[in-house]
C-alpha positions, 0 to 999 in steps of 0.5 A: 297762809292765805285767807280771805276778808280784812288783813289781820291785826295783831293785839296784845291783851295786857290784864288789868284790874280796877278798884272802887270804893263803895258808898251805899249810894253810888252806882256808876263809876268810871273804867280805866278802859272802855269795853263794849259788852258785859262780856268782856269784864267781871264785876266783884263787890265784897268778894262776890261775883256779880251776874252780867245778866242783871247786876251790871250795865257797862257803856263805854268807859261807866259800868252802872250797878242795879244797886248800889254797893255797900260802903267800903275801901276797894270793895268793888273790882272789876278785871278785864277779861278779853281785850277792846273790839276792834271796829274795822273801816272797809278799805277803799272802792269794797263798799258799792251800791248793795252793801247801803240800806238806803230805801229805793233802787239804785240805777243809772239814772238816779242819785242817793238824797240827803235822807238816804232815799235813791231818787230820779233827777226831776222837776218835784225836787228841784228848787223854785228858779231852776232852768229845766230847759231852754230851746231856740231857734235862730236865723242868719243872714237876709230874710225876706218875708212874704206878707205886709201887716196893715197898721195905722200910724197910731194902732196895731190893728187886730192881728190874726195868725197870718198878719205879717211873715213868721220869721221864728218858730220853737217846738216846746214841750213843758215838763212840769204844767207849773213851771214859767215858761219865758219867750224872748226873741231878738231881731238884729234889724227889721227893714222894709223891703221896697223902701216906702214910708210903712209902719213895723210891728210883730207878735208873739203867738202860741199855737197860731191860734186865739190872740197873740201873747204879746204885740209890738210896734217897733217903728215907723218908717220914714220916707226920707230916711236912709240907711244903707238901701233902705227908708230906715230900719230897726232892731226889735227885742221881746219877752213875754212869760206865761206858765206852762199850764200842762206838759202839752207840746206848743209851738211858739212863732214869731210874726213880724211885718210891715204895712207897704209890703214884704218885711226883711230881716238881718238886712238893711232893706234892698241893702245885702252888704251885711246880710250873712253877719246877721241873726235873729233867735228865739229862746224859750226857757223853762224856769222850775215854779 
């Protein structure tokens, strides 16, 4: 005959009897089987039946009176009167999302905590050091800058928005105003354009505007110096962290020159031999606070 639910179990019930000797102070003893309800036995002492209701506790394999019996040889017994509950496991993939009583609720985009709480992937529960995003921009092969950067041979100058020739740029909207925010760029080769003696520097700024975030003097070209079409020429490396402050979008750039005229990158000077084998880039990382 067909049915529906959990596959039926066959149990065989065998009667079985246990006697205690009472001692007028003991009220707890020990049952040779468990049972989960008082329901399921019937406590004697001296011959007469004991109310379920008050009489008796039963808990596992201990059954506990409220009084202790009176002294005696096997003047208590207790018979069984239906056979152990069965506790049924679900079977495999029957138990989804509507049978838990976890509090919230579920959807696509969240997952079930250790508190048994449905909660969204964000940056308020992730621990301290987290990435939580990084964007980049990054430039192949031989650019060639605009403007020249007035420098001395000892000092940078003031640099404004517009000193040398943005190279590297990255659109950045923060997720949470605590996070630290970490600007690294990485020029492969900066060089000089018209092969003079010139000073090199770059900045860092955000928005383009108030003063940069970070300076840099990469390197005074020399005159009698010469690397492939060039007076001399330099890698550069930055990094300047900052916390986000707010979820506002910011624009991060990267401004580099030098002070006789157009600056190049990704290539020896007037030199293109290895122009298409080289890049520049600029991460920017979010790092949960």
């Amino acid at each position: 005959m067909a049915f529906i639910g959990n596959t039926n179990t066959t149990q065989a019930f065998t009667p079985a009897v246990d006697y205690f000797s009472g001692n007028a102070s003991t009220t707890a003893f020990t049952l040779s089987r468990p049972v989960a309800s008082v329901a399921q036995i019937q406590a004697v002492v001296n011959n007469v039946a004991q109310n379920p209701l008050d009489a008796f506790t039963v808990s596992g394999n201990t059954i506990t009176f409220t009084s202790a019996p009176s002294s005696g040889t096997n003047n208590i017994y207790v018979y069984y009167t239906s056979p152990i509950t069965q506790v049924i496991a679900p079977s495999q993939g029957t138990v989804g999302t509507t049978q838990l009583s976890a509090t919230g609720t579920p959807s696509s985009s969240n997952f079930l905590r250790g508190d048994n709480t449905w909660s969204s992937l964000n940056q308020t529960n992730l621990p301290a050091g987290t990435v939580l995003q990084v964007q980049r921009n990054q430039v192949t092969g031989r650019t060639t800058g605009a403007n020249s950067w007035s420098y001395t041979t000892s000092a940078l100058g003031s640099p404004s928005s517009t000193t040398g020739s943005k190279f590297l740029e990255v659109s950045f909207t923060p997720i949470s105003a605590t996070s630290l925010i970490i600007i690294e760029v990485y020029c492969s080769v900066i060089s000089e354009a018209t092969n003079t003696s010139d000073q090199a520097g770059a900045a860092i700024w955000k928005n383009n505007t108030g003063a940069p975030l970070s300076v840099l003097h990469i390197a005074t070209f020399t005159s009698n110096i010469t690397i492939a079409g060039s007076n001399s020429s330099s890698s550069a490396t930055m990094l300047v962290t900052e916390t986000a402050g707010s979820t506002t979008t910011r624009t991060y750039s990267w401004y580099a020159g030098v002070n006789g005229g157009p600056s190049v990158i990704n290539s020896f000077g007037t030199d293109t031999s290895y122009g298409g084998q080289m890049s520049s880039i600029m991460t920017v990382t979010e790092i949960a606070a």
